[in-house]
C-alpha positions in Angstrom: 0.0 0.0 0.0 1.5 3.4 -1.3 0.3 6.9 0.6 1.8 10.3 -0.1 2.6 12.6 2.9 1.3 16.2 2.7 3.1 18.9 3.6 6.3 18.6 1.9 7.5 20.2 -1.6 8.8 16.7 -2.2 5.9 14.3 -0.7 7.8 11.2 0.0 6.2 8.1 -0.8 5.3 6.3 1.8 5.3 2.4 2.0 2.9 0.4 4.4 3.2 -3.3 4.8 3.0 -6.4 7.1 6.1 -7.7 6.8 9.9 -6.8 5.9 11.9 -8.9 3.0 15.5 -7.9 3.2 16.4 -9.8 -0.3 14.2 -10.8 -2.9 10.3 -10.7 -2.3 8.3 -12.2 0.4 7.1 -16.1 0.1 3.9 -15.7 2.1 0.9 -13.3 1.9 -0.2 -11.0 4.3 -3.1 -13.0 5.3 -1.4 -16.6 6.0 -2.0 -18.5 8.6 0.8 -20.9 9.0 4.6 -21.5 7.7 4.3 -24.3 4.9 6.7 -26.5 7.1 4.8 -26.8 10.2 1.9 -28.9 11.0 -0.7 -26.7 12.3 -2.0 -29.4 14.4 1.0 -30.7 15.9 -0.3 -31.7 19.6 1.6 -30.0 22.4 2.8 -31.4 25.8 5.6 -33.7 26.9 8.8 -33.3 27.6 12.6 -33.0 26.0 16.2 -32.6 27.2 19.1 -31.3 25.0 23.0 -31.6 25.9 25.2 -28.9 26.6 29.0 -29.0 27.0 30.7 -26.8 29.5 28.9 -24.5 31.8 26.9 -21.0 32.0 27.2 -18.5 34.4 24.5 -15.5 32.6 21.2 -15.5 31.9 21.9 -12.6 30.2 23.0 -13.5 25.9 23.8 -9.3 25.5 25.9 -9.6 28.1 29.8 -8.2 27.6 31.3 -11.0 29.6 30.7 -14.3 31.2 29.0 -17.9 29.1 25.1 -17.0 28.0 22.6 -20.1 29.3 21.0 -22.7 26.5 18.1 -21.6 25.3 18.6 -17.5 26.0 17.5 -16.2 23.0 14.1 -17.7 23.4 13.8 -15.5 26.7 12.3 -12.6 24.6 9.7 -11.9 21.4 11.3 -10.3 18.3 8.9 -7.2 16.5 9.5 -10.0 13.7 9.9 -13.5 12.9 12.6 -15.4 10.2 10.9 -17.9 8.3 13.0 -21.0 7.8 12.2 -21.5 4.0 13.3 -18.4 2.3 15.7 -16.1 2.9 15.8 -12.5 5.1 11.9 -12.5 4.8 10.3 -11.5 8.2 6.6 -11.8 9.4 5.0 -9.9 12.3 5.4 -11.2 15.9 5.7 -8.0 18.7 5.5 -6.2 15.3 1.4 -5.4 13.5 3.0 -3.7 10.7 5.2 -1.0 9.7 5.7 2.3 7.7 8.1 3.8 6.4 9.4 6.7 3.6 10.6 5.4 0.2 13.6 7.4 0.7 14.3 5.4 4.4 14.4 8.7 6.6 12.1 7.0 8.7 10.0 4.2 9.5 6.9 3.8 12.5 6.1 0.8 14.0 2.8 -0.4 15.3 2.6 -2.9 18.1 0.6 -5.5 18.6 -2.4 -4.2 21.1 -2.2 -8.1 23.1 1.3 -8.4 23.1 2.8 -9.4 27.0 5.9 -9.7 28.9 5.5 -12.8 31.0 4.5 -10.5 34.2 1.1 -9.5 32.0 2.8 -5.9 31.1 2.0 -4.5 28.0 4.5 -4.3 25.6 5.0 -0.7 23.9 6.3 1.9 21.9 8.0 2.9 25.1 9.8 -0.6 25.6 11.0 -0.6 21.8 12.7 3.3 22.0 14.3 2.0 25.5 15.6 -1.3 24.2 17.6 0.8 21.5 18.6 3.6 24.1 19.7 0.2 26.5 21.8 -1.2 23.3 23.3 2.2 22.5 24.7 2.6 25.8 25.6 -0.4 27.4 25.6 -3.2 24.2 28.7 -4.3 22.5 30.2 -1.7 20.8 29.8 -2.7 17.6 25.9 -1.8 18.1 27.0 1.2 18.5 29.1 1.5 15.4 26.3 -0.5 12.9 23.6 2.1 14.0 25.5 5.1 13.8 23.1 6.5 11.4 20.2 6.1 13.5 19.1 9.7 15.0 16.8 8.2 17.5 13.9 5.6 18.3 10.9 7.2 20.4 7.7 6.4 21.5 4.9 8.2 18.9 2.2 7.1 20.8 1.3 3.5 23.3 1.6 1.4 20.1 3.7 3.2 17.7 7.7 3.7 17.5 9.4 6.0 15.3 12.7 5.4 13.9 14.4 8.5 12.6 17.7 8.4 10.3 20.4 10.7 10.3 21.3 9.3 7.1 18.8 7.3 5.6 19.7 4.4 4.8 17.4 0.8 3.9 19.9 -1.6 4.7 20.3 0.0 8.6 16.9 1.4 9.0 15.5 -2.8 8.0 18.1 -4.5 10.3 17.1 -2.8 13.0 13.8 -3.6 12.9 13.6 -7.0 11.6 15.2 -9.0 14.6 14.8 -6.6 17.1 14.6 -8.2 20.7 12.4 -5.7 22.7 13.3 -5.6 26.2 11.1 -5.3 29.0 12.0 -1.2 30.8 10.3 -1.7 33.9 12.7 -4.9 34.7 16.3 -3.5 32.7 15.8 0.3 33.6 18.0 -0.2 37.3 20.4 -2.8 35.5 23.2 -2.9 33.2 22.9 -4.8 30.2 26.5 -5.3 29.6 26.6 -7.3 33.2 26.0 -11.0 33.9 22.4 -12.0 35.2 22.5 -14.7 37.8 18.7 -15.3 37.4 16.5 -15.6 34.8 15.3 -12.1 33.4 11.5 -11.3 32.5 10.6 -12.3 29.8 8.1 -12.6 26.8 8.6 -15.2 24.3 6.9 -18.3 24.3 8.9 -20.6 27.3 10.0 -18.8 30.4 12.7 -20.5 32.9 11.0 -22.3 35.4 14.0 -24.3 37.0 17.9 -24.1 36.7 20.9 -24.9 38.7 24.0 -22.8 38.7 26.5 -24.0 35.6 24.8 -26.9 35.3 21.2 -27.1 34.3 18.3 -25.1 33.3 15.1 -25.9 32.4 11.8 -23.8 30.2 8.3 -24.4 30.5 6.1 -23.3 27.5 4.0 -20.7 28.9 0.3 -21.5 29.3 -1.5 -17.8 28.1 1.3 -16.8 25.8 -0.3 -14.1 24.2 1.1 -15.1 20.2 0.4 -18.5 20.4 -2.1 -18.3 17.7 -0.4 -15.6 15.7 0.8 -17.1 12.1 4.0 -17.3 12.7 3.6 -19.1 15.8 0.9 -21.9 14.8 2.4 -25.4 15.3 6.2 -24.5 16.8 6.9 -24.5 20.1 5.2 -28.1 20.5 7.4 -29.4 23.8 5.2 -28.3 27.4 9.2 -28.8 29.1 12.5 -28.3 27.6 15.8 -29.1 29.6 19.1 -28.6 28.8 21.9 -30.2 30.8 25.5 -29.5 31.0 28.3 -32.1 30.6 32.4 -31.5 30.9 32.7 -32.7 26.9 31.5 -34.4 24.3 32.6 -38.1 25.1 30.8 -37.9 28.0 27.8 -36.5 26.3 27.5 -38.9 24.3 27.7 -42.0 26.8 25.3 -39.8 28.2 22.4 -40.1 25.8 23.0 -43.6 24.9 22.2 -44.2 28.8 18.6 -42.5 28.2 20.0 -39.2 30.2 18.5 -37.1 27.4 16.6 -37.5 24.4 18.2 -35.4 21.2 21.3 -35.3 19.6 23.2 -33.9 16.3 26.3 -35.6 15.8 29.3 -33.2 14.6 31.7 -35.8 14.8 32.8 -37.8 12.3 34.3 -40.8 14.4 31.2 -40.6 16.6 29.1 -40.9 14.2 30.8 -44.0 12.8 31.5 -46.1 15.6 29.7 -44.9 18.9 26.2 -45.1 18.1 25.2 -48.4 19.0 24.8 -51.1 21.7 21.5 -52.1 23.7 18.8 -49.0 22.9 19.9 -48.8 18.9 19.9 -52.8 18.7 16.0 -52.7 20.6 15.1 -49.7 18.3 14.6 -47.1 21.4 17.1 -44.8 19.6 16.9 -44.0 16.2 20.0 -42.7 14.1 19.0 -40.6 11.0 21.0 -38.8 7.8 18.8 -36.1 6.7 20.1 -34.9 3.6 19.4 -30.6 3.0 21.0 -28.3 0.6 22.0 -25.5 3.3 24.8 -23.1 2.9 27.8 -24.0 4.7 29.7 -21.5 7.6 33.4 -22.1 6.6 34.6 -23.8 9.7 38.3 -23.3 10.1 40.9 -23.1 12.1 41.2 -19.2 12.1 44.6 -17.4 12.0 44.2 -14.0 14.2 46.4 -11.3 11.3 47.1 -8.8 14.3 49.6 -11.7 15.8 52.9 -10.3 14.5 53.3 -14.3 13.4 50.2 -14.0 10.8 50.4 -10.6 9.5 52.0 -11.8 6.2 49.6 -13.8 3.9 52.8 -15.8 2.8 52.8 -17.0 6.2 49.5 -17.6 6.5 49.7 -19.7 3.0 52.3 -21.8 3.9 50.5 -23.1 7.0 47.9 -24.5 5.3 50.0 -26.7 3.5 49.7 -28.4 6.9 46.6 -29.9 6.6 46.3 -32.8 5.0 42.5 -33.3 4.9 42.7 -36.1 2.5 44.2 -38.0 4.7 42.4 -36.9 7.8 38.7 -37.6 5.6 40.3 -41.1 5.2 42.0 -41.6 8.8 39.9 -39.6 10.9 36.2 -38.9 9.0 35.3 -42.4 7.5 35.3 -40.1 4.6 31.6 -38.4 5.5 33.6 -34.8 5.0 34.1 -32.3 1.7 36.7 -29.8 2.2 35.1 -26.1 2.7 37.0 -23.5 0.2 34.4 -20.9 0.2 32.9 -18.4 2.2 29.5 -18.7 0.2 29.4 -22.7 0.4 26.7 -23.8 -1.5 25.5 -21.2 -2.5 25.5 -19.0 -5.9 27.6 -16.8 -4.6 30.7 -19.3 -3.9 33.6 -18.0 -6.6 34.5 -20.7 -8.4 36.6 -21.2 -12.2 37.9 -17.2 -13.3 36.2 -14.4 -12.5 33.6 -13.2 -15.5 33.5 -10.1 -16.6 31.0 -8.4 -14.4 33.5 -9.5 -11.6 36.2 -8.1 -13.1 34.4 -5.0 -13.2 33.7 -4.8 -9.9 37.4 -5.8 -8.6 38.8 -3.0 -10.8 39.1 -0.4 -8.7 40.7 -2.6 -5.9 43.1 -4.4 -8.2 46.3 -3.0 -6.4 45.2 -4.1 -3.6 44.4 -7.7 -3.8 46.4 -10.8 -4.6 47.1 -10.9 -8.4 45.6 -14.5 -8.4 42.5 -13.2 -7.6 42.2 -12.5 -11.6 44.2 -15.5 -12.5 43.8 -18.5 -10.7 40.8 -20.8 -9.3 41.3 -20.7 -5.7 41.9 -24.9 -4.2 43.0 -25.6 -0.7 45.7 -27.7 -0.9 45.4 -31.3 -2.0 47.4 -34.5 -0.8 47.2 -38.1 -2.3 46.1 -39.0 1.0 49.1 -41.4 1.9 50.0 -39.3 4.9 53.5 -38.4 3.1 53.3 -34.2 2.6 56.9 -34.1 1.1 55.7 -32.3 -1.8 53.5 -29.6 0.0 56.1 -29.2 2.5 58.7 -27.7 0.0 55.9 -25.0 -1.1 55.4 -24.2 2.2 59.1 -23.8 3.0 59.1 -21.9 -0.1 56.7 -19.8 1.1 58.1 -18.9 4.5 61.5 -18.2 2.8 59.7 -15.1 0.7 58.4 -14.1 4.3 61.7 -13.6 6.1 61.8 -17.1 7.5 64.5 -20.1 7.2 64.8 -23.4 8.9 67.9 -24.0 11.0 69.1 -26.9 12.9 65.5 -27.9 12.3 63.9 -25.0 13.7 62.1 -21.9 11.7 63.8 -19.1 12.3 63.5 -15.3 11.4 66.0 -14.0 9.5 66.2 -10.7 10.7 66.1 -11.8 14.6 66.3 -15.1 15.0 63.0 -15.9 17.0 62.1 -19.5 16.2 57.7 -19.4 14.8 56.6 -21.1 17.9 52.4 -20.2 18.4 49.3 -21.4 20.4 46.0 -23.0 18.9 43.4 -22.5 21.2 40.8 -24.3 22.1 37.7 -25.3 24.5 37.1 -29.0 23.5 39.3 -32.4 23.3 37.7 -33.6 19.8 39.3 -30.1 18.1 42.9 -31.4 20.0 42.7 -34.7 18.1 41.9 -32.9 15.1 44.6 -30.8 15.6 47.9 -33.0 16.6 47.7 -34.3 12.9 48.5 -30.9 11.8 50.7 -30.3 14.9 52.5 -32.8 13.7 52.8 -31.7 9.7 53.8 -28.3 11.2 56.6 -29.9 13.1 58.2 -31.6 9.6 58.5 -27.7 8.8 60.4 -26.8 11.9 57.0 -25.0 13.2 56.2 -25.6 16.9 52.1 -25.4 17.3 51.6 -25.2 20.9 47.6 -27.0 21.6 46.0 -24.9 24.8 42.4 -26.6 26.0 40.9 -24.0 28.0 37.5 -24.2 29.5 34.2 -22.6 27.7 34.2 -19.3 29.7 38.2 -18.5 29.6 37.7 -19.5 25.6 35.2 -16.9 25.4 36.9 -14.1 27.3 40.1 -14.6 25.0 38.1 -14.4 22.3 36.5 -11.7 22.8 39.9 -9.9 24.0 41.9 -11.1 21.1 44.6 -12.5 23.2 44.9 -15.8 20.6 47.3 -17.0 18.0 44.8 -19.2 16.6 41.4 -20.4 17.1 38.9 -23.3 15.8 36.2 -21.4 14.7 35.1 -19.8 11.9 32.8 -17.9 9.8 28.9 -18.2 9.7 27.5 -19.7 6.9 25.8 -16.9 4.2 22.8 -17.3 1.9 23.4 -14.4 0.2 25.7 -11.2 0.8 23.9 -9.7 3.8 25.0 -6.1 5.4 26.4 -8.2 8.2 29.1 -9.0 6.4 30.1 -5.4 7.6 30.6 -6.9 11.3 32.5 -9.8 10.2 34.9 -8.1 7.8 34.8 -4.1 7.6 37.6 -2.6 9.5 35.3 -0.1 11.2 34.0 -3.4 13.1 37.5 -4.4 13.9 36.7 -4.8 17.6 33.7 -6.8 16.6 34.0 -10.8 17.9 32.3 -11.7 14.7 35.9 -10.6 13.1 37.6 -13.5 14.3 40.7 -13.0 12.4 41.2 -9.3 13.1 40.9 -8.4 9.4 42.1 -4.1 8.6 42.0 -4.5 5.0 40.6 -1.4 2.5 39.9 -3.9 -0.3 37.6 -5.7 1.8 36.4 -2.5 3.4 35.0 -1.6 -0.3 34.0 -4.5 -1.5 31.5 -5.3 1.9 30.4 -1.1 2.0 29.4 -1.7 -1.4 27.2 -4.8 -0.8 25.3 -3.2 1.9 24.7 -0.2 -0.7 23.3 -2.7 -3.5 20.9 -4.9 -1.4 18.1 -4.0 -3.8 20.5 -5.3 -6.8 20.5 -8.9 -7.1 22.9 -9.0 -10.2 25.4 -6.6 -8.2 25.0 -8.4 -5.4 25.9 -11.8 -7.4 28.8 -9.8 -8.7 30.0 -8.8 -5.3 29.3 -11.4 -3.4 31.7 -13.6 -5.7 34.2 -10.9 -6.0 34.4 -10.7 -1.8 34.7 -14.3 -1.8 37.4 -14.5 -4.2 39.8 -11.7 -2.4 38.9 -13.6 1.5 40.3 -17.0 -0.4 43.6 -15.7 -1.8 44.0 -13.7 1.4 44.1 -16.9 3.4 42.6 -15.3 6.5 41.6 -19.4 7.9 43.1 -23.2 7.3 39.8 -24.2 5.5 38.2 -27.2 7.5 35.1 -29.3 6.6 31.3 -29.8 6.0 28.8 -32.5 5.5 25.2 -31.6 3.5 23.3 -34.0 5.7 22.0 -33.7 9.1 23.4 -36.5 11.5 20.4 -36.7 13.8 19.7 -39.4 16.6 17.0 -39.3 19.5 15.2 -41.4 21.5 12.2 -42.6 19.4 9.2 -40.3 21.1 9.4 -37.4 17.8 7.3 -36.8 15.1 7.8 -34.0 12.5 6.1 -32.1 9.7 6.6 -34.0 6.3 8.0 -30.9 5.2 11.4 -29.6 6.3 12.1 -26.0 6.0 14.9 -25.3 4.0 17.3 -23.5 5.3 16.7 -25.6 8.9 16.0 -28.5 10.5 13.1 -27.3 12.3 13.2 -29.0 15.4 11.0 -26.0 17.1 8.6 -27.9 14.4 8.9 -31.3 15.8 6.7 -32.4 18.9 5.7 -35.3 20.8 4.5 -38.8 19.7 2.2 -40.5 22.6 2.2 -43.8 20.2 6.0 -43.6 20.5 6.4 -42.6 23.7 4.8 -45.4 25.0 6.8 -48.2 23.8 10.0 -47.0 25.5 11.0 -48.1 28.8 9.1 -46.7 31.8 11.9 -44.5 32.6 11.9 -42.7 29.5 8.5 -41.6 29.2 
């Protein structure tokens, strides 16, 4: 719906709608009344428990310190809601609808007259202008940065928030909206948001914490007079009456843990798990079920991350040559039962991945950047490095060496050395679980051949976190979310204004990438340019070997105790479990003690 507003020698056009599509157009009409992937008569009740590993000490997730709780970002209602089969659509929640000038000077938000925080509050226009004032102040600075160009968010009326821009802008004015978590004022006024909570906060989304023990346990109850229960994008989610998550000091024990019937759900990441651990009594009686759920998803390039503001990694040489440590082929074979593909792009599958030469359309678009990015970028298909699997790297060794030697570095009396100083390249991988170190002594151990000492440092969850966050690592395993499509939030992950930003794991201050990821959030409404970009970005993060590329499997490795049923339609981009609920039929032919 299109309105003029009087008063102006330039009337702006005015847009009204029910929901926000960041990319592309929206899926469902304004009048649906249920995601295609649900089943809106899902029965709910019963009760499931999920695994954690570690511990929590916050019940706060916007917190600037300490481990956020399982299950936190449930705690609150969003003014709109993701749907699971398309991508950046959202559909009203908190959120009735919105307007908002063609020219993005502004937008106004109407509330939903019945939406609640759990205490039976009203939520309002007042609660949305404070949660920004609360994130402006007191969030993680990169909040700060992103909505720069944001004048102010105020209360219009009860119902209706008004977003002004200092500099208009679609890309800023939409993010801001679309996922926005709105706090509660009368409980976060007297408290800092950057602090630890020790208790559950109020809440409003659809389970509130019921029962929890310090670190170890914590447990949601779906909330009987939820007040958007029946709203669209609610109708048959949110099926389990109890949820419970449990924590457990690592993943072996985890495991043992829900073969024993201690909880019910479980998606395998682990290769040698997967192949050789899930059996014995409850598979061979059919009380557990193991499952490979084929999906099509785009793939976060997990990696072992090098952080380029160590003096060791500041040189892409350097950074090259390391990677000629891993010898995936060999760990697929060894280590993986061969269930892995090797990730070598930020935009795995996806249409965005850079693959062959760039065309010419990406040529056009990596122009004005070309002194400033590797020459291969133009010339060269990027691979990660490839072995014949035999275990024998003599041949990728020599490149490596190769490599170091253009960066200032020699091996003597079996040690790499600086030239100019003599310091032998001795650094720290650091890391919170055991499975990464036995990923990691294989490379260790390649890295060794080249006079390289990789010191492996297991630190627990919370210290992992706080290092993190601080920068005070060599090396992580982490990596890089997985992306549909070349979002604005690329800006956080790789723009050097963000540089303090956690998502910018590998500390990356480069203008190249600065352009290339300002100019995607300024052509969100260009799908070609976008395609351009997108693969153009990819390309220059590949040559620039900012990660040691690890692995991904398109299949879901799912196993649970047999008490689910799910929609016959999976949402695309998901799994959907908040689709899934409980089967009575099922539930009561396992033991007693599992019901």
């Amino acid at each position: 719906m299109l309105w003029c507003a009087a008063g102006s020698l330039q009337a702006a056009e005015v847009i009204e709608s029910t929901n926000l599509v960041g990319f592309g157009s929206a899926k469902y009409s304004s009048d649906f009344t249920h995601f295609d992937y649900v089943n809106p008569n899902a029965p709910k009740g019963g009760t499931v428990t999920f695994a954690e590993v570690g511990s929590y000490d916050s019940f706060n997730r916007y917190a600037s310190r300490g481990v956020s709780v399982a299950g936190a970002d449930e705690i609150y209602d969003t003014l709109f809601v993701s749907a699971a089969d398309e991508i950046d659509s959202y559909y009203p929640l908190i959120a009735e609808k919105v307007r908002y000038a063609d020219n993005y000077a502004w937008m106004e938000v109407d509330i939903n007259p019945k939406a609640r925080f759990h205490d039976g509050h009203a939520i309002t226009a007042e609660d949305v202008a404070f949660t920004f004032d609360k994130f402006m102040k007191e969030g993680v600075p990169q909040f700060r940065v992103y909505y720069k160009d944001v004048r102010s968010v105020t209360a219009k009326s009860k119902l209706t928030a008004r977003i002004e821009m200092a500099t208009p802008g679609r890309e800023t004015l939409f993010s801001l909206v679309q996922g926005m978590n709105v706090l509660p004022k009368h409980f976060w006024q007297d408290k800092n948001l950057s602090e630890p909570l020790t208790t559950p906060p109020l809440g409003s989304g659809p389970y509130r914490a019921t029962d929890y023990q310090p670190g170890q346990s914590v447990t949601y109850t779906l909330v009987e007079d939820y007040w958007a229960k029946a709203l669209p994008v609610n109708v048959g989610r949110h099926n389990f009456q109890t949820k419970r998550y449990d924590y457990y000091r690592d993943e072996t024990v985890t495991l043992e843990a829900f073969k024993a019937g201690e909880y019910d759900f479980r998606q395998e990441n682990v290769a040698k798990f997967w192949a050789t651990m899930y059996e014995g009594t409850n598979f061979d009686k059919g009380y557990i079920v193991k499952e490979e759920i084929p999906h099509e998803i785009p793939q976060a390039m997990q990696a072992f991350v090098f952080n380029t503001q160590s003096p060791y990694f500041r040189d892409a040489r350097v950074r090259e040559a390391l990677n000629y440590a891993m010898d995936f082929e060999w760990m697929n074979k060894s280590l993986f039962y061969n269930q892995y593909t090797r990730t070598r792009s930020y935009f795995q599958n996806t249409d965005y991945e850079a693959d062959g030469l760039p065309s010419d359309a990406e040529r056009a678009v990596l122009e004005p950047i070309k002194d400033q990015i590797p020459p291969r970028v133009f010339t060269a298909e990027y691979q990660p490095p490839v072995t014949d699997g035999s275990g024998r790297i003599r041949q990728q060794v020599r490149k490596a060496l190769q490599l170091m030697k253009e960066a200032g570095w020699e091996v003597k009396n079996r040690v790499m050395t600086y030239t100019k100083t003599g310091e032998p390249f001795t650094f720290e991988l650091l890391i919170y679980s055991p499975t990464t170190e036995r990923l990691a002594i294989p490379i260790q151990k390649n890295l060794n051949l080249m006079g390289i000492e990789m010191k492996i440092r297991t630190v627990d969850v919370t210290q992992f976190t706080k290092r993190l966050r601080d920068r005070d690592f060599d090396m992580v395993s982490g990596g890089y979310s997985a992306n549909a499509y070349p979002s604005p939030n690329l800006l956080i992950v790789w723009n050097s204004q963000y540089i303090d930003s956690t998502y910018n794991t590998a500390g990356v201050n480069n203008p190249a990438i600065d352009y290339l990821t300002t100019e995607i959030a300024k052509n969100q409404e260009n799908p070609q340019a976008l395609l351009n970009l997108g693969r153009a970005l990819d390309r220059v993060l590949q040559w620039n070997f900012f990660v040691m590329p690890q692995w991904h499997i398109s299949k879901f490795r799912v196993a649970a105790w047999d008490k689910f049923a799910r929609p016959a339609v999976r949402p695309k981009f998901a799994l959907g479990l908040d689709t899934w609920w409980i089967d009575a039929a099922k539930l009561s032919k396992l033991p007693v003690e599992r019901r």
